[in-house]
Legacy VTK file of the C-alpha trace (Angstrom):
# vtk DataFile Version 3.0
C-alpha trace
ASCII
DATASET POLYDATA
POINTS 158 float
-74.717 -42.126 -27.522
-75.020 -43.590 -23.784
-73.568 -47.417 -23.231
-75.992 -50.227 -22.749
-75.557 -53.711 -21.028
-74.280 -56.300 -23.560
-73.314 -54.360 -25.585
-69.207 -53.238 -26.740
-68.276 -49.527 -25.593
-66.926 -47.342 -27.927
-63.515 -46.994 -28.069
-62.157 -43.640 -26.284
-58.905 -42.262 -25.409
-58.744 -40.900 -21.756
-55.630 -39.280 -20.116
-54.557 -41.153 -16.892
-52.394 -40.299 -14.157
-48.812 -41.680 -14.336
-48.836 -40.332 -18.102
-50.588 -42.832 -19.214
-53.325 -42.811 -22.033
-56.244 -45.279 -21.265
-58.045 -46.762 -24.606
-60.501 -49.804 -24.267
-58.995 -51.220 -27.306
-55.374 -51.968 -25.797
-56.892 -53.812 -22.457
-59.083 -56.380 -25.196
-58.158 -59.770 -23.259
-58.648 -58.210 -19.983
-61.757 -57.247 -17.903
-61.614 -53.956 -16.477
-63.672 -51.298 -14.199
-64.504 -48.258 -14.665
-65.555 -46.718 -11.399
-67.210 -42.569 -11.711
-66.718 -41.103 -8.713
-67.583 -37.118 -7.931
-63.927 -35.306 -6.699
-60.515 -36.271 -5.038
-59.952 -36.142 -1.531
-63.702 -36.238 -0.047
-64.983 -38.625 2.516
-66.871 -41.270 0.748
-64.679 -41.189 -2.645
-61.908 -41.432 -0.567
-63.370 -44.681 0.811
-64.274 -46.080 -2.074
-60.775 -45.625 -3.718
-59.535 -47.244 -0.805
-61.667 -49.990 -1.177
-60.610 -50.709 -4.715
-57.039 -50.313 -3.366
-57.590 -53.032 -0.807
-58.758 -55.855 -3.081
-57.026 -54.624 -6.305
-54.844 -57.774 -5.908
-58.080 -59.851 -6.234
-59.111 -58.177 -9.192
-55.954 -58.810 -10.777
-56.262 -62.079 -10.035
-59.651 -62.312 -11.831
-58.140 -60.304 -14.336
-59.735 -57.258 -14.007
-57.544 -53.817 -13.812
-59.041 -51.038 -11.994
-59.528 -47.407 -12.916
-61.246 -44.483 -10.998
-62.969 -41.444 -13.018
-63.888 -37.983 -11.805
-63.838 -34.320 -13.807
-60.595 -33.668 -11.103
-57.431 -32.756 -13.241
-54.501 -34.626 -13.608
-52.513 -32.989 -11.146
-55.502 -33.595 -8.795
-55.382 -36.934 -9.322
-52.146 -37.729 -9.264
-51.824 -36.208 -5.304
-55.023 -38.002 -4.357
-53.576 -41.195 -6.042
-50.015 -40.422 -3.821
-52.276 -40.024 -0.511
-53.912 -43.036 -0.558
-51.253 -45.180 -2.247
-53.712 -46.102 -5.162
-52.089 -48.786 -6.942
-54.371 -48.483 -10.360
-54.542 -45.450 -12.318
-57.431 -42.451 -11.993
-58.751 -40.523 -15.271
-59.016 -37.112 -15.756
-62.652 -37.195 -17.598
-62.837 -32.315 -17.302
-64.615 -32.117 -20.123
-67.252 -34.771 -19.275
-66.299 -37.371 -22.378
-66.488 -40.109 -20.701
-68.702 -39.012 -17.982
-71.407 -38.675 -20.856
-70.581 -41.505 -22.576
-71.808 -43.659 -19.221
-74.488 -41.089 -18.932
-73.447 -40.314 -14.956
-73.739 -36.145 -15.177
-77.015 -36.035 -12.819
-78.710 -33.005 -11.085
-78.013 -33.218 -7.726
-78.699 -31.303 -4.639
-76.359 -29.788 -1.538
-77.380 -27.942 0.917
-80.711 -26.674 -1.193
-78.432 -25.547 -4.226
-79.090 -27.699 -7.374
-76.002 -28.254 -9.388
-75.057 -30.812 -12.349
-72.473 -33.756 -10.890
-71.378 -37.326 -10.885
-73.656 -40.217 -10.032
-71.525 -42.448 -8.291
-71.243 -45.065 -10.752
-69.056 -48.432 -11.471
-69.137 -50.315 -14.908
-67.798 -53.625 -15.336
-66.251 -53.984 -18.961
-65.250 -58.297 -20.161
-62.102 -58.985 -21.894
-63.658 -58.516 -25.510
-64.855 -54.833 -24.719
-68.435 -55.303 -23.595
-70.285 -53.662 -20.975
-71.772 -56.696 -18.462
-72.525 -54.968 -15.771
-73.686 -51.473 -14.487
-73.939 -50.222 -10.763
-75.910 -46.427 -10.575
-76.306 -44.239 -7.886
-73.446 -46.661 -5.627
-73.406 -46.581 -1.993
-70.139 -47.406 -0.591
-69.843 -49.790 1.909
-70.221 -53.222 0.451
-69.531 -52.338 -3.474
-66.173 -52.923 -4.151
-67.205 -57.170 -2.633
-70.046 -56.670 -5.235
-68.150 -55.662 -7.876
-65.334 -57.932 -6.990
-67.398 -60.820 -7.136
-69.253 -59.966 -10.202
-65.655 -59.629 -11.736
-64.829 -63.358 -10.441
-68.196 -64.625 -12.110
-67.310 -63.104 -15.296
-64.189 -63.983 -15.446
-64.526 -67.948 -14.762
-65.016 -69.932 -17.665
-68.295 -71.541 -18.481
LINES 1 159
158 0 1 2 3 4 5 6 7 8 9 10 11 12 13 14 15 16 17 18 19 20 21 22 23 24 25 26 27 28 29 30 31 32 33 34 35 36 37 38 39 40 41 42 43 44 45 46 47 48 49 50 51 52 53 54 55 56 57 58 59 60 61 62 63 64 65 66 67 68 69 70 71 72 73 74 75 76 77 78 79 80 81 82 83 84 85 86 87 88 89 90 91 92 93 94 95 96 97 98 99 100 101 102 103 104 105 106 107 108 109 110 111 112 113 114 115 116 117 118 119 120 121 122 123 124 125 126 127 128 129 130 131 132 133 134 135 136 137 138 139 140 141 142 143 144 145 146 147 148 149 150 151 152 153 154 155 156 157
């Protein structure tokens, strides 16, 4: 079972750093983002991160909280999330739960080798638990605006 637009996500538990557990059903009344990117401490996930770090502020203030995702463990996580002074907390998805649940395990190709890894991948989650928007297959610069201002939209009343 994959997640589909407009419709609620399962609920899940997910270990996240700062020993915290992460469960869609404790952030109901909040937006939140789930961003999938591939491993800890490489060029354009470090950029992202930072990106998310930058604005987090503004997605707070749409309230939206933040969380990254990558197969990296805990400990992993927790040095990258030191580093870059990451204000929102990263999950540890190693045995691909959650990773399969947003269906971002892709073949991918590095140097001619083929090998199974994360799409780059942000989902934006409203305050009642559904899934409103997807981003697949992200390029950096310019997402985090994009996914800040789809959190704004969604979170102004109508």
């Amino acid at each position: 079972m994959t997640v589909t637009i407009d419709h609620p996500i399962p609920d899940f538990t997910a270990d996240a750093t700062r020993s915290r557990t992460v469960m869609p059903g404790e952030l109901r009344g909040r937006q939140f983002v789930l961003f999938f990117y591939p491993k800890d401490n490489t060029p354009g996930c470090t950029t992202e991160s930072q990106g998310f770090r930058d604005r987090y502020a503004a997605f707070l203030a749409a309230n939206t909280e933040v969380f990254g995702v990558s197969r990296d463990s805990l400990r992993s996580h927790e040095n990258f999330r030191s580093k870059q002074a990451l204000p929102f907390d990263l999950i540890s998805d190693p045995d691909e739960t959650l990773c399969a649940l947003f269906d971002v395990i892709k073949l991918k190709k590095l140097y001619g080798k083929e090998y199974l890894g994360i799409d780059r991948s942000t989902f934006l989650i409203d305050a009642n638990g559904i899934l409103r928007q997807a981003w697949r297959s992200v390029k950096v610069p310019g997402h985090v605006e994009a996914v800040l201002e789809a959190a704004q939209t969604l979170n102004t009343p109508t």
